[in-house]
C-alpha positions, -999 to 999 in steps of 0.1 A, spaced: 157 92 95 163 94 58 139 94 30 137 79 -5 107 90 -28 106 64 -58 81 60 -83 80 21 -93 63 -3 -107 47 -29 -83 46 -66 -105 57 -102 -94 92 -103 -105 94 -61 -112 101 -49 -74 142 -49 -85 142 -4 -80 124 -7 -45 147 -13 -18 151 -46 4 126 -27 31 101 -5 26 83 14 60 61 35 37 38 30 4 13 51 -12 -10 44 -43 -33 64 -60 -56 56 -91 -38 18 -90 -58 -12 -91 -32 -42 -90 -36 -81 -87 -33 -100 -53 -3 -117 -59 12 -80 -66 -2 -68 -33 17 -102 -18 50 -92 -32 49 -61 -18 41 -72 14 75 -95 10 92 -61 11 75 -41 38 89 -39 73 67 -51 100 41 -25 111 45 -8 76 18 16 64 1 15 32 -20 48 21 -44 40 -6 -61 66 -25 -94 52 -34 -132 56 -40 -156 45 -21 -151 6 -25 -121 3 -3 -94 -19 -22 -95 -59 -14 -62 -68 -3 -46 -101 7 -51 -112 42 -14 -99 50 -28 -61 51 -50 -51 78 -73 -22 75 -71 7 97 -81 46 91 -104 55 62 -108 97 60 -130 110 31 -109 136 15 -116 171 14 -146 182 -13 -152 150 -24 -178 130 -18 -169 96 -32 -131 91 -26 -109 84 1 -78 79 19 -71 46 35 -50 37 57 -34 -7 57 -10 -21 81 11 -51 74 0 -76 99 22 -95 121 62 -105 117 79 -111 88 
């Protein structure tokens, strides 16, 4: 299994540095608009994870996310890691 790390920036029309399929995302401090959220989602394979770093509102996402695992992080009181799946078949 190989692994690519990328830092890039997630924006309708700005996803040309990720790659055609994507099994893995993580954010952290990133609040970004629904129809950013949707274009990721057009490059995630199905069953793709999304870990979100966030506090303790859980991020709204778009209907094509479902939410999953949500684990308090360690000395904090207030933030979290949470776990999205992409639903169904693309």
């Amino acid at each position: 299994m190989g692994v690519r790390i990328l830092g890039a920036r997630v924006a309708p029309g700005a996803l040309d540095e990720l790659p055609a399929e994507v099994s893995i995302v993580t954010v952290r401090a990133l609040r970004l608009e629904p129809a950013a959220w949707s274009a990721l989602a057009s490059r995630l394979v199905p069953g793709a994870v999304l870990l979100a770093w966030s506090g303790e509102v859980a991020p709204e996402l778009p209907a094509e996310f479902e939410a999953g695992r949500a684990e308090r992080l360690a000395g904090s009181r207030a933030r979290f890691l949470r776990e999205f799946r992409l639903r169904g078949k693309r």
